[in-house]
N, C-alpha and C positions, 0 to 999 in steps of 0.2 A: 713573508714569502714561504711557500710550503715546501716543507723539506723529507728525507727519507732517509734512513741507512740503509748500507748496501753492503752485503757482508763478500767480501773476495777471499776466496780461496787456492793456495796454490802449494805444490811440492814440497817448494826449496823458496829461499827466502830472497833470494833473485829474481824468481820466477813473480813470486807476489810483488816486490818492488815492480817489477814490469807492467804486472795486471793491475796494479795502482795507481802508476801514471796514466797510464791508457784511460783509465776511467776518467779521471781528473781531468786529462785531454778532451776526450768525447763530451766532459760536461762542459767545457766550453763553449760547443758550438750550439748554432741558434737549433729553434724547434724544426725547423725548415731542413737544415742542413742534418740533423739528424734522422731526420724521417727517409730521408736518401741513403746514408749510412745503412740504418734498419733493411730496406731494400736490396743493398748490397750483400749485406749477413743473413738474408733471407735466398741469395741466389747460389744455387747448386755450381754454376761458371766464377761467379767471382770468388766463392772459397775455392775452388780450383786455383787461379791466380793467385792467393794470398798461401797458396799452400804450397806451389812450386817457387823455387828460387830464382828458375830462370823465367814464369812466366811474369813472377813478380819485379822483374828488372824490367821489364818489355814494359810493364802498367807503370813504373815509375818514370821511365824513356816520355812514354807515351802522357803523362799527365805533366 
């Protein structure tokens, strides 16, 4: 199975704990499901949503 490193970088050592899960999480999911993902991190509205607290309560409501 072909593999990569991926080097994460962060501030503080909580901050990288977090950006390591994440990663580890997203590698979970199938190719399909990340190509949507991708999509979403490519969309100007949905970092809006991930970047407000209250619109991101409304997208968790709502999913």
């Amino acid at each position: 199975m072909p593999q990569t490193n991926i080097t994460v970088t962060a501030k503080t050592e909580i901050e990288l704990l977090t950006r390591k899960n994440a990663v580890e999480k997203v590698n979970e999911l199938t190719t399909d499901q990340l190509k949507r993902v991708l999509k979403l991190i490519e969309s100007p509205k949905a970092k809006e949503y991930l970047s407000s607290d209250l619109k991101f309560a409304v997208l968790q409501k709502f999913l």
